[in-house]
mmCIF file as gemmi writes it, N, C-alpha and C atoms, coordinates in Angstrom:
data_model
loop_
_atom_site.group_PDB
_atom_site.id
_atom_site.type_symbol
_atom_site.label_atom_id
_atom_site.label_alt_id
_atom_site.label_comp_id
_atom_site.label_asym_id
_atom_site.label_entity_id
_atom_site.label_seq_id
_atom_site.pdbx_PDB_ins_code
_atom_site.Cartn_x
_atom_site.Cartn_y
_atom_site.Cartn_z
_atom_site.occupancy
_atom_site.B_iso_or_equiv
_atom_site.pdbx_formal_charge
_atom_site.auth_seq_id
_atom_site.auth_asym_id
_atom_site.pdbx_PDB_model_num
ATOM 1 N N . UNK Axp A 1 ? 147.706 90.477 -28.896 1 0 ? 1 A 1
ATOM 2 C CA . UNK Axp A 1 ? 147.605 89.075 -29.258 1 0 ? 1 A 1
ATOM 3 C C . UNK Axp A 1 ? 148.199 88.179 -28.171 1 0 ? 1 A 1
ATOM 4 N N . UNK Axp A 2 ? 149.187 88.577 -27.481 1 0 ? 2 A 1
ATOM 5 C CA . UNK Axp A 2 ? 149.82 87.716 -26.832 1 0 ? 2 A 1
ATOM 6 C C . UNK Axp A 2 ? 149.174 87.553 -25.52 1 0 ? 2 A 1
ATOM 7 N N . UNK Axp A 3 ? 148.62 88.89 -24.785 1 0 ? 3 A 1
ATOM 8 C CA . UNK Axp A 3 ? 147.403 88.921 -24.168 1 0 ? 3 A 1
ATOM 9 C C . UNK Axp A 3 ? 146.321 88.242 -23.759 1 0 ? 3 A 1
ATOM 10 N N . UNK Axp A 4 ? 145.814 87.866 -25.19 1 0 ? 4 A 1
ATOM 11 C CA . UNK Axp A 4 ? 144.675 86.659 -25.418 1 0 ? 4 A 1
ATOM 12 C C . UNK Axp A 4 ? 145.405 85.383 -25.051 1 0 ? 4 A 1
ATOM 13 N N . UNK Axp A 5 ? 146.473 84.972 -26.029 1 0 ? 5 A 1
ATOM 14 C CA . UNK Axp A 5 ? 147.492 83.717 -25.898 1 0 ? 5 A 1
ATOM 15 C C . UNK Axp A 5 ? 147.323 83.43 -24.139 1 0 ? 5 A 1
ATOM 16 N N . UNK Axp A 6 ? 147.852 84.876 -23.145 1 0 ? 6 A 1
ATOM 17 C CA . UNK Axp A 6 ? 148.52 84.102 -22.393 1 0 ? 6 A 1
ATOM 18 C C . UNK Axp A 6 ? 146.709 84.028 -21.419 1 0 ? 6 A 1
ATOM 19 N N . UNK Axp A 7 ? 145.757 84.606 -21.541 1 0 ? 7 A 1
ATOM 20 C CA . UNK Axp A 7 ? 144.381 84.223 -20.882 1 0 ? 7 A 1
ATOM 21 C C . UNK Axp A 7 ? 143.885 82.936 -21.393 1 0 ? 7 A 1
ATOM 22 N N . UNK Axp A 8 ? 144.249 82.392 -22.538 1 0 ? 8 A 1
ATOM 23 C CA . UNK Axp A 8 ? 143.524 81.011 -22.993 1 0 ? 8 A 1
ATOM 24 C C . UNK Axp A 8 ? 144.348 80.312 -22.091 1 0 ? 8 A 1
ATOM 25 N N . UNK Axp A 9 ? 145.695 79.957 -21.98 1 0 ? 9 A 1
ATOM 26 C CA . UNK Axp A 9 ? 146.512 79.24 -21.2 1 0 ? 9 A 1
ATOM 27 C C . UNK Axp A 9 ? 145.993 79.334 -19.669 1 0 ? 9 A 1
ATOM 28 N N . UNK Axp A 10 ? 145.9 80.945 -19.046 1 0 ? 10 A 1
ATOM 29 C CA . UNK Axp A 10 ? 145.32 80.372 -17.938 1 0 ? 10 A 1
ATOM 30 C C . UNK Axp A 10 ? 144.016 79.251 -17.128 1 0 ? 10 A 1
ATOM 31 N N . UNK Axp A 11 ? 143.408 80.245 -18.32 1 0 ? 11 A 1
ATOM 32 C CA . UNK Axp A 11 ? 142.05 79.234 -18.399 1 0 ? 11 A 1
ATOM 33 C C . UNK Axp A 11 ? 142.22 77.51 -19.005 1 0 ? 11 A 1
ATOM 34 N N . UNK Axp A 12 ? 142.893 77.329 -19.427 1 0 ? 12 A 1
ATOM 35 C CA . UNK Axp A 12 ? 143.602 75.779 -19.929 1 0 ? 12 A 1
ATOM 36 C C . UNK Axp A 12 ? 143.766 74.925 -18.512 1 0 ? 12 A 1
ATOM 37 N N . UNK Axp A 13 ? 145.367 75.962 -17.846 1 0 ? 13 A 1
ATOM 38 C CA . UNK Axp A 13 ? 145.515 75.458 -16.521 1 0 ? 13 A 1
ATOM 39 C C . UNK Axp A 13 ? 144.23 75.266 -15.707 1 0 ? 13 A 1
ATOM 40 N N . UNK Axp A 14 ? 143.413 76.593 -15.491 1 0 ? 14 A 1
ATOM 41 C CA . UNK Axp A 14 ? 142.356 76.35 -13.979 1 0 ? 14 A 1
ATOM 42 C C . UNK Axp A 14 ? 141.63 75.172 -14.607 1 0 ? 14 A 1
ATOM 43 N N . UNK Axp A 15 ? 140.896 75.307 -16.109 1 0 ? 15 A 1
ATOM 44 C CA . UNK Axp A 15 ? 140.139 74.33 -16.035 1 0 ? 15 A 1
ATOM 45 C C . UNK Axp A 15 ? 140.66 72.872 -15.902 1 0 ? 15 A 1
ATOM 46 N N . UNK Axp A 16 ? 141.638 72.602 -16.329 1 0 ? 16 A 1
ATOM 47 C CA . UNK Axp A 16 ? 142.288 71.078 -16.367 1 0 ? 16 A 1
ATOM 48 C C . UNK Axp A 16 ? 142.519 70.775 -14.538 1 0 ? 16 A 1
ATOM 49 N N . UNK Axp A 17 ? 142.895 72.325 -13.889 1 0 ? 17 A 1
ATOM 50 C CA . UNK Axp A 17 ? 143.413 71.929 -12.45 1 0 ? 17 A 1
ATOM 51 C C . UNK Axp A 17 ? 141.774 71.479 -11.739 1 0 ? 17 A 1
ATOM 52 N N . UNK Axp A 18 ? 140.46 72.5 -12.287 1 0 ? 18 A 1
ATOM 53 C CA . UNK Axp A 18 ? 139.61 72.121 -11.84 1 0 ? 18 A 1
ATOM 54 C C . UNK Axp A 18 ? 139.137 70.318 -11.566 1 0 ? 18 A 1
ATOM 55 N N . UNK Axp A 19 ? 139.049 70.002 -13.678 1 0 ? 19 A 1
ATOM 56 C CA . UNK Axp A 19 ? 139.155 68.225 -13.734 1 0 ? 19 A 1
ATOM 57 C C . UNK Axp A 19 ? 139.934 67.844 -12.512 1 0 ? 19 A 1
ATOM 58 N N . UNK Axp A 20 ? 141.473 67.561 -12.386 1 0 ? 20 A 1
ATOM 59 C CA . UNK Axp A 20 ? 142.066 66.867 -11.823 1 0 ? 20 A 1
ATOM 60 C C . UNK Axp A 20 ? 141.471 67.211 -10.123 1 0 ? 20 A 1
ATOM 61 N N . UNK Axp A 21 ? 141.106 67.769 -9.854 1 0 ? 21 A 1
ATOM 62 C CA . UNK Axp A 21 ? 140.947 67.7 -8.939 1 0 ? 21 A 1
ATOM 63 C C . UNK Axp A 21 ? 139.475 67.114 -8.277 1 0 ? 21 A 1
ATOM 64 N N . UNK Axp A 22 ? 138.772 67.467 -8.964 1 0 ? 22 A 1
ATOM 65 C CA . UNK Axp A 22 ? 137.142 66.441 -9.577 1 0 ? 22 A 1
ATOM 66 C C . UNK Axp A 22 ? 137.369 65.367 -9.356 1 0 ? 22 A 1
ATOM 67 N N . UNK Axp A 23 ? 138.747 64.929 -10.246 1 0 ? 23 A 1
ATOM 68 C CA . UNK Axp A 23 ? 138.713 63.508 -10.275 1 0 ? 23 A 1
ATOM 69 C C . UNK Axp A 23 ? 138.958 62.878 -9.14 1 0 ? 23 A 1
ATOM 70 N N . UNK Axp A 24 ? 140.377 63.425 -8.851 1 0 ? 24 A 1
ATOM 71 C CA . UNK Axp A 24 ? 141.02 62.957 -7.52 1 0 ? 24 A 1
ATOM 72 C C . UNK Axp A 24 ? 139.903 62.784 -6.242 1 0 ? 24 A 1
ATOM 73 N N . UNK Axp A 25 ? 138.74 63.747 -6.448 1 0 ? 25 A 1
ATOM 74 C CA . UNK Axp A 25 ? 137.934 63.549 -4.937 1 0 ? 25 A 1
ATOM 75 C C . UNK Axp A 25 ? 136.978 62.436 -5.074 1 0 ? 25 A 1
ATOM 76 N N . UNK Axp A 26 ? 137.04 62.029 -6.464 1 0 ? 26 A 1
ATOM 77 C CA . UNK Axp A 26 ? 135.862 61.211 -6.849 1 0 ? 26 A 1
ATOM 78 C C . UNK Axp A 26 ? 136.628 59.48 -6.266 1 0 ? 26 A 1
ATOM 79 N N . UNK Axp A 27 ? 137.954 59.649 -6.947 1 0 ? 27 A 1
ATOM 80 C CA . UNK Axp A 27 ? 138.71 58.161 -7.03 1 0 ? 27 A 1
ATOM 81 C C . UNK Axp A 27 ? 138.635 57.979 -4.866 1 0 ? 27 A 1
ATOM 82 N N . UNK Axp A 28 ? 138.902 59.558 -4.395 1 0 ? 28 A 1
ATOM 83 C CA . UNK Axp A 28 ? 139.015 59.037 -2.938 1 0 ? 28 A 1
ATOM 84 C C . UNK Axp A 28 ? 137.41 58.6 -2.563 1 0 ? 28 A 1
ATOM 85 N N . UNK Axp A 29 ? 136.806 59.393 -2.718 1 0 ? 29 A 1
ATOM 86 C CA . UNK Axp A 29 ? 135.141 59.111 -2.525 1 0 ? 29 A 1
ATOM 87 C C . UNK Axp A 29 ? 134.718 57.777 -3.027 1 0 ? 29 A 1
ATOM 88 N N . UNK Axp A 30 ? 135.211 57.113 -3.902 1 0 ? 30 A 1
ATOM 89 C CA . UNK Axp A 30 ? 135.09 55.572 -4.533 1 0 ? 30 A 1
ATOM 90 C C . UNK Axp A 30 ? 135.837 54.449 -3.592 1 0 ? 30 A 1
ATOM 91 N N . UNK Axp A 31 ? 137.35 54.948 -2.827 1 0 ? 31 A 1
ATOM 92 C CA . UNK Axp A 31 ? 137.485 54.539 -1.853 1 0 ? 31 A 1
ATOM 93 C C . UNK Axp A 31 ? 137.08 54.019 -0.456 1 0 ? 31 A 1
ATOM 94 N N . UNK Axp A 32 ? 136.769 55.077 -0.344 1 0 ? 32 A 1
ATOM 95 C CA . UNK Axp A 32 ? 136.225 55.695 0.699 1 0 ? 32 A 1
ATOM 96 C C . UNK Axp A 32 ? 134.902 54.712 1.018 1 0 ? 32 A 1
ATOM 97 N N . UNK Axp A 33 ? 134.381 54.619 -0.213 1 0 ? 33 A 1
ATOM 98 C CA . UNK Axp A 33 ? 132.982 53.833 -0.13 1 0 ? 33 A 1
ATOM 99 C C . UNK Axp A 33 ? 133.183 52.115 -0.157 1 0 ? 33 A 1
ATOM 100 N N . UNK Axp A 34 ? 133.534 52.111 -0.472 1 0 ? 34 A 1
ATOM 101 C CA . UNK Axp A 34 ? 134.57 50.779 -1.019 1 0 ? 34 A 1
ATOM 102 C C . UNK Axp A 34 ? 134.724 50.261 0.249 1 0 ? 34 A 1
ATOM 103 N N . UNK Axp A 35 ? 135.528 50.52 1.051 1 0 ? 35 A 1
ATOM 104 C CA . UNK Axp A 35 ? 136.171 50.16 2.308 1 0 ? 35 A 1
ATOM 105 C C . UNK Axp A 35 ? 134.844 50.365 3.267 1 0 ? 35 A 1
ATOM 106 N N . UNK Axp A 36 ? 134.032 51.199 3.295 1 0 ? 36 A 1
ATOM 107 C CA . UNK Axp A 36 ? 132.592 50.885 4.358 1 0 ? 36 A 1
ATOM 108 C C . UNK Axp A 36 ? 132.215 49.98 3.855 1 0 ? 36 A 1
ATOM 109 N N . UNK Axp A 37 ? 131.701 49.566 2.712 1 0 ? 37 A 1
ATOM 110 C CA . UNK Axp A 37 ? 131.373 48.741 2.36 1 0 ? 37 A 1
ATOM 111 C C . UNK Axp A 37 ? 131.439 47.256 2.298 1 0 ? 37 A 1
ATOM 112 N N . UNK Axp A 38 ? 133.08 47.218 2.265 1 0 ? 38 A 1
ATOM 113 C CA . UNK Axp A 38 ? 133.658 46.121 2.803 1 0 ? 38 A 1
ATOM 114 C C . UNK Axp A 38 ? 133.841 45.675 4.645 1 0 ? 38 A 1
ATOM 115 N N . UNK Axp A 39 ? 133.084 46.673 5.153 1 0 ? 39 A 1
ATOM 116 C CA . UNK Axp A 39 ? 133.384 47.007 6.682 1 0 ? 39 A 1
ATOM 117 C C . UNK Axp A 39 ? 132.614 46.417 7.203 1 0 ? 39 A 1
ATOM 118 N N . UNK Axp A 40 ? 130.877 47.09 6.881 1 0 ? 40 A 1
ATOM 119 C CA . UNK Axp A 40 ? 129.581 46.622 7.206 1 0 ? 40 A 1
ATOM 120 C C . UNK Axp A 40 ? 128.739 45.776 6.326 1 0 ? 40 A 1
ATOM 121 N N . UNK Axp A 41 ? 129.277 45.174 5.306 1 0 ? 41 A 1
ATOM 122 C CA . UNK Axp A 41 ? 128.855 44.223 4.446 1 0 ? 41 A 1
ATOM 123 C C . UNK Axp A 41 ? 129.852 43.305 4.249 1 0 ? 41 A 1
ATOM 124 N N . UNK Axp A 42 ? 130.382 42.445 4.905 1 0 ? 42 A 1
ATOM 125 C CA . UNK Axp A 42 ? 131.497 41.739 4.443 1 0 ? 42 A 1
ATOM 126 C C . UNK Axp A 42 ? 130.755 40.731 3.491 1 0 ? 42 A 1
ATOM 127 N N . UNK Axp A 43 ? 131.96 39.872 2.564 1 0 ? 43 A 1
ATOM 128 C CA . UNK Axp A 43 ? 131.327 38.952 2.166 1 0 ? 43 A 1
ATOM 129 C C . UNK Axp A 43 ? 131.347 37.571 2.475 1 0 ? 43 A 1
ATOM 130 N N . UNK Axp A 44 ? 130.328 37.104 2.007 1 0 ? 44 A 1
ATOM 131 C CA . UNK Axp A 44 ? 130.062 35.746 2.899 1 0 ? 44 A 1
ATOM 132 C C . UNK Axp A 44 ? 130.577 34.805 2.316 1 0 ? 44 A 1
ATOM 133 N N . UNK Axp A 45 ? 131.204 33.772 3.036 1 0 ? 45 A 1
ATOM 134 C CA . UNK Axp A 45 ? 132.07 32.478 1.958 1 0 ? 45 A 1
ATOM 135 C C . UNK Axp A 45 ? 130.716 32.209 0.741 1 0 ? 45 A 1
ATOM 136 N N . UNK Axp A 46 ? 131.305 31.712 -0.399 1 0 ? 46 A 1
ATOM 137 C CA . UNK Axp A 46 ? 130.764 31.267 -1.148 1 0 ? 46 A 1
ATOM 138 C C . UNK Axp A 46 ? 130.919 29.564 -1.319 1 0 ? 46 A 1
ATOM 139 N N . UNK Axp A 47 ? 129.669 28.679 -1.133 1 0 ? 47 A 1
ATOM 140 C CA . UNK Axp A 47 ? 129.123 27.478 -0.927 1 0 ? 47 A 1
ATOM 141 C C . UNK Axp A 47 ? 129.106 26.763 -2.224 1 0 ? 47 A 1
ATOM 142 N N . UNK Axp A 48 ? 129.61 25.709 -2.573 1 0 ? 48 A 1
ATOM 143 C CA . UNK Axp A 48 ? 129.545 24.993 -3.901 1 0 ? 48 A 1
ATOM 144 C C . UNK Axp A 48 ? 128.122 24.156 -3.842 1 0 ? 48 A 1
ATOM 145 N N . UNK Axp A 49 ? 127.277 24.019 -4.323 1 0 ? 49 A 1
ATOM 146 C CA . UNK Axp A 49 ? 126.004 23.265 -4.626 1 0 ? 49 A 1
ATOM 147 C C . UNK Axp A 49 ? 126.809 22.189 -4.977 1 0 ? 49 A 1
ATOM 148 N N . UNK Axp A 50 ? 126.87 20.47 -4.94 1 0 ? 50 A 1
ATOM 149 C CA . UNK Axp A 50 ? 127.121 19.612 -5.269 1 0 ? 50 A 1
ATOM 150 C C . UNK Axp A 50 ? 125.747 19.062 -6.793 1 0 ? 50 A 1
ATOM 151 N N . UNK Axp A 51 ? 126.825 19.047 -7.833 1 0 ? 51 A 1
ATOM 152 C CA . UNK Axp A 51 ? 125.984 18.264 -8.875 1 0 ? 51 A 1
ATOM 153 C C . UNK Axp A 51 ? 125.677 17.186 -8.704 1 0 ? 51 A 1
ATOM 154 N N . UNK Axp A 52 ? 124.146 16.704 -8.608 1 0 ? 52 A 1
ATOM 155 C CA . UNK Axp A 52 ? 123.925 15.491 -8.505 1 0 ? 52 A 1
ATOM 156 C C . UNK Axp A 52 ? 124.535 14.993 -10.317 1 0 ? 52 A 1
ATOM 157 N N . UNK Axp A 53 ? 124.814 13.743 -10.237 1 0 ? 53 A 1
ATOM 158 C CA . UNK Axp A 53 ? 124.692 12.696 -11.075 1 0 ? 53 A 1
ATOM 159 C C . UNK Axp A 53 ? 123.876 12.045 -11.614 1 0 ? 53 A 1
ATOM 160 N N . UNK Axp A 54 ? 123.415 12.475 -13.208 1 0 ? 54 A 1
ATOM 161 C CA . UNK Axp A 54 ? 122.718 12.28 -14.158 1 0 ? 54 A 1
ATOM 162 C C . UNK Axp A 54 ? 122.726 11.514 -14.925 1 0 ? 54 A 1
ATOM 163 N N . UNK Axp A 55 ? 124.119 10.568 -15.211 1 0 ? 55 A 1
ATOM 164 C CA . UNK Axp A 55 ? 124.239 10.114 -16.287 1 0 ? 55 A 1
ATOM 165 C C . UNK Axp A 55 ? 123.895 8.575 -16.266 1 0 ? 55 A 1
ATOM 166 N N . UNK Axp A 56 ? 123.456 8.435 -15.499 1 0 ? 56 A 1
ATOM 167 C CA . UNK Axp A 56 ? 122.944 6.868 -15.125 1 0 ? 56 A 1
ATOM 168 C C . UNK Axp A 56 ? 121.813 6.669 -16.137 1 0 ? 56 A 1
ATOM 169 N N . UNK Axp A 57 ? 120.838 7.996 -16.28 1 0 ? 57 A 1
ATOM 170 C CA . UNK Axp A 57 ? 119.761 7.369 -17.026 1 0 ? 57 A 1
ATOM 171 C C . UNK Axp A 57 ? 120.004 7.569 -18.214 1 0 ? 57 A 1
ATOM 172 N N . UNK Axp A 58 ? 121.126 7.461 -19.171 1 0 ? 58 A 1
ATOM 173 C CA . UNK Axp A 58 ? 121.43 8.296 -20.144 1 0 ? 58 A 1
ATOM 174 C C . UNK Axp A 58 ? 122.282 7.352 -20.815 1 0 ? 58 A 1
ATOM 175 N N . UNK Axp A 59 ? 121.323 6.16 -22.306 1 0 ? 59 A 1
ATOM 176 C CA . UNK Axp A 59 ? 122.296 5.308 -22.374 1 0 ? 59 A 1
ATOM 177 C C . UNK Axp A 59 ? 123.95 5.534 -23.196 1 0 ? 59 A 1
ATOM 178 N N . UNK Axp A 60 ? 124.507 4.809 -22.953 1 0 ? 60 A 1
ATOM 179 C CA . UNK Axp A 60 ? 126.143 4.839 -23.333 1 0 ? 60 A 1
ATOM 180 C C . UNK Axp A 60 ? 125.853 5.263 -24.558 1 0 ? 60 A 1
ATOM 181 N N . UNK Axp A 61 ? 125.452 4.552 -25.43 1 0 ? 61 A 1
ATOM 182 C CA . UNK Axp A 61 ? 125.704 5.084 -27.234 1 0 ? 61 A 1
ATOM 183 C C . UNK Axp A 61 ? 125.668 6.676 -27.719 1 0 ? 61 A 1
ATOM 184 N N . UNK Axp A 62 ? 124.446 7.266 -27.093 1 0 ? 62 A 1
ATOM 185 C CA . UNK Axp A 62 ? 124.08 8.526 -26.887 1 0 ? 62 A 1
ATOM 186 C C . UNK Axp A 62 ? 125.23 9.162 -26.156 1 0 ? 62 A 1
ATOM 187 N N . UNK Axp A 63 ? 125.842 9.062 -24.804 1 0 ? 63 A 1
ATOM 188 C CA . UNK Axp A 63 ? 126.745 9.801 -24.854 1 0 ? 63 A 1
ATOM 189 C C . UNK Axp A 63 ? 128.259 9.673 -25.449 1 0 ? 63 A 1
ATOM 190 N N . UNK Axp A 64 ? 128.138 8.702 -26.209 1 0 ? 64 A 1
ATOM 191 C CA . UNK Axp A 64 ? 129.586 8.465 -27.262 1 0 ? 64 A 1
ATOM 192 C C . UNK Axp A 64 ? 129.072 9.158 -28.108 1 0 ? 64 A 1
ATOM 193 N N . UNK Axp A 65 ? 128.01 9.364 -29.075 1 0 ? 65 A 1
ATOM 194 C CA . UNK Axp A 65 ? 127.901 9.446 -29.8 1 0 ? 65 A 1
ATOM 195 C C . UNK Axp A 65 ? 127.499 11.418 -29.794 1 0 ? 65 A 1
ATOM 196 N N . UNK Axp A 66 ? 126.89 11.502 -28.33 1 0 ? 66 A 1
ATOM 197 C CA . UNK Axp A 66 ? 127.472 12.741 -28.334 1 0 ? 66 A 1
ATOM 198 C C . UNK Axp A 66 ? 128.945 13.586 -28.178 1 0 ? 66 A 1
ATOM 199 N N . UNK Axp A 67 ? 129.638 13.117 -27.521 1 0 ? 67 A 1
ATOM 200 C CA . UNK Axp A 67 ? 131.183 12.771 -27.595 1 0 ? 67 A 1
ATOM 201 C C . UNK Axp A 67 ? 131.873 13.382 -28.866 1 0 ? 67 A 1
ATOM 202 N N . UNK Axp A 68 ? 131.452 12.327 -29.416 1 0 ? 68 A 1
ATOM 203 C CA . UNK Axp A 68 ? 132.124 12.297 -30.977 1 0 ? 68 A 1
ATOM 204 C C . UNK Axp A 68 ? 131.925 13.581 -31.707 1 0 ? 68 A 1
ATOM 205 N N . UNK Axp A 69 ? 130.036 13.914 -31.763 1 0 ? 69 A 1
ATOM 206 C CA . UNK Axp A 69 ? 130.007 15.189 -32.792 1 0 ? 69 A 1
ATOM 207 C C . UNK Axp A 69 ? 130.572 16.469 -31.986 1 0 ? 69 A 1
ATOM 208 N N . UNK Axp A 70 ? 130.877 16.421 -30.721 1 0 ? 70 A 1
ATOM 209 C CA . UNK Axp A 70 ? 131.46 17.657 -30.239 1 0 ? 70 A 1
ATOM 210 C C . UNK Axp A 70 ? 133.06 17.795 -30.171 1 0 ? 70 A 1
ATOM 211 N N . UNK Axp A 71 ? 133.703 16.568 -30.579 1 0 ? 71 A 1
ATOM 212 C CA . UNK Axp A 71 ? 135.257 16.702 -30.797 1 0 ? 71 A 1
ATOM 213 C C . UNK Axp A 71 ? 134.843 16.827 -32.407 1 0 ? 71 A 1
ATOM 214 N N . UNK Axp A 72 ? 134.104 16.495 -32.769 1 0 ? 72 A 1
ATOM 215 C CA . UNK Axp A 72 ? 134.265 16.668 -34.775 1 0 ? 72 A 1
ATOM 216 C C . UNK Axp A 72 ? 133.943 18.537 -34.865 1 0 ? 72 A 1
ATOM 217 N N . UNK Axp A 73 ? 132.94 18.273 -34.337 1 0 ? 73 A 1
ATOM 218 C CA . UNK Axp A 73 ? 132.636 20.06 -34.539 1 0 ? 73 A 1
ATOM 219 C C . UNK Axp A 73 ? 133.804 21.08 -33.745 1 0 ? 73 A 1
ATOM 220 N N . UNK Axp A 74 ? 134.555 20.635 -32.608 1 0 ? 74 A 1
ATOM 221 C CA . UNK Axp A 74 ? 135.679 21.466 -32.5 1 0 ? 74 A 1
ATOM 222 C C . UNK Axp A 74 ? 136.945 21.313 -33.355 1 0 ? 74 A 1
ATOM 223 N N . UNK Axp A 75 ? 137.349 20.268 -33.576 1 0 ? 75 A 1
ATOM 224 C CA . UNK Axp A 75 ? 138.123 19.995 -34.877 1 0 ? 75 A 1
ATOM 225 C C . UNK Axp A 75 ? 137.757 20.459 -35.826 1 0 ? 75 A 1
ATOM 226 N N . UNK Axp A 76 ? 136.373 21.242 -36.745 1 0 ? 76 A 1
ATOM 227 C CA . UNK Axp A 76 ? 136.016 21.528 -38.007 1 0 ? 76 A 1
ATOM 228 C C . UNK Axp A 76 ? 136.077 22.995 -37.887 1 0 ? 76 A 1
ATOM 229 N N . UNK Axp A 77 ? 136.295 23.52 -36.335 1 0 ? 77 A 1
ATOM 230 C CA . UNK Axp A 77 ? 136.181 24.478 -36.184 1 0 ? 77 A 1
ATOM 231 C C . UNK Axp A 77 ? 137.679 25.585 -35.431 1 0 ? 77 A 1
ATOM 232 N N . UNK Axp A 78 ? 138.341 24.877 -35.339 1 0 ? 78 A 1
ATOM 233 C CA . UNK Axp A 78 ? 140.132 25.116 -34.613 1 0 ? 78 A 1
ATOM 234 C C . UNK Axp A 78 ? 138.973 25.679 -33.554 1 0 ? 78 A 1
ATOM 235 N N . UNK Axp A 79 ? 138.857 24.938 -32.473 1 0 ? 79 A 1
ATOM 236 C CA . UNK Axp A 79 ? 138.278 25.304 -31.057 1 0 ? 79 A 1
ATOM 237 C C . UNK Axp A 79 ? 139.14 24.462 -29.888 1 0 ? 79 A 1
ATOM 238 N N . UNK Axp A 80 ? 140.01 25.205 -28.837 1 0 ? 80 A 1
ATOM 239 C CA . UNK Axp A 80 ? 140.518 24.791 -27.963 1 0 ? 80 A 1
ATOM 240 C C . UNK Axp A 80 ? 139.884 23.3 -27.374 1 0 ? 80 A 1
ATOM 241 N N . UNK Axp A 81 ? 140.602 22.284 -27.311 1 0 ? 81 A 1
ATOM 242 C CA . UNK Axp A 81 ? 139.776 21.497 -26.764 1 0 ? 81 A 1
ATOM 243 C C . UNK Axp A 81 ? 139.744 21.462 -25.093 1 0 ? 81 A 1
């Protein structure tokens, strides 16, 4: 019995040593790629598009009055304002 006991344990160890070590080549190989990647692909600044301005054609009452139902509906609703 103890026989068996101590062959399941080995096999416990190799296979778990197998995983960890799977893993470990994978996390360097994810590295590894990572950093070429960042080597021969750098990234390029990112450019803000300027919003044009809309609200000119858009009379006042309408946007008070949109205003209003979207502070009522976050108030009816406990929503961060």
């Amino acid at each position: 019995m103890a026989e068996l006991i101590r062959s399941g344990v080995e096999l416990m160890i190799v296979g778990m040593g197998i995983v960890f070590l799977f893993l470990t080549m994978l996390v360097i190989a994810i590295h590894f790629m990572s950093s070429l990647v960042q080597r021969f692909f750098p990234a390029e600044p990112q450019t803000t598009i300027p919003v044009p301005s809309v609200t000119s054609g858009i009379d006042k009452r309408t946007v008070a009055a949109i205003t209003a139902a979207v502070h009522h509906y976050r108030d009816k609703h406990h929503l961060p304002k």
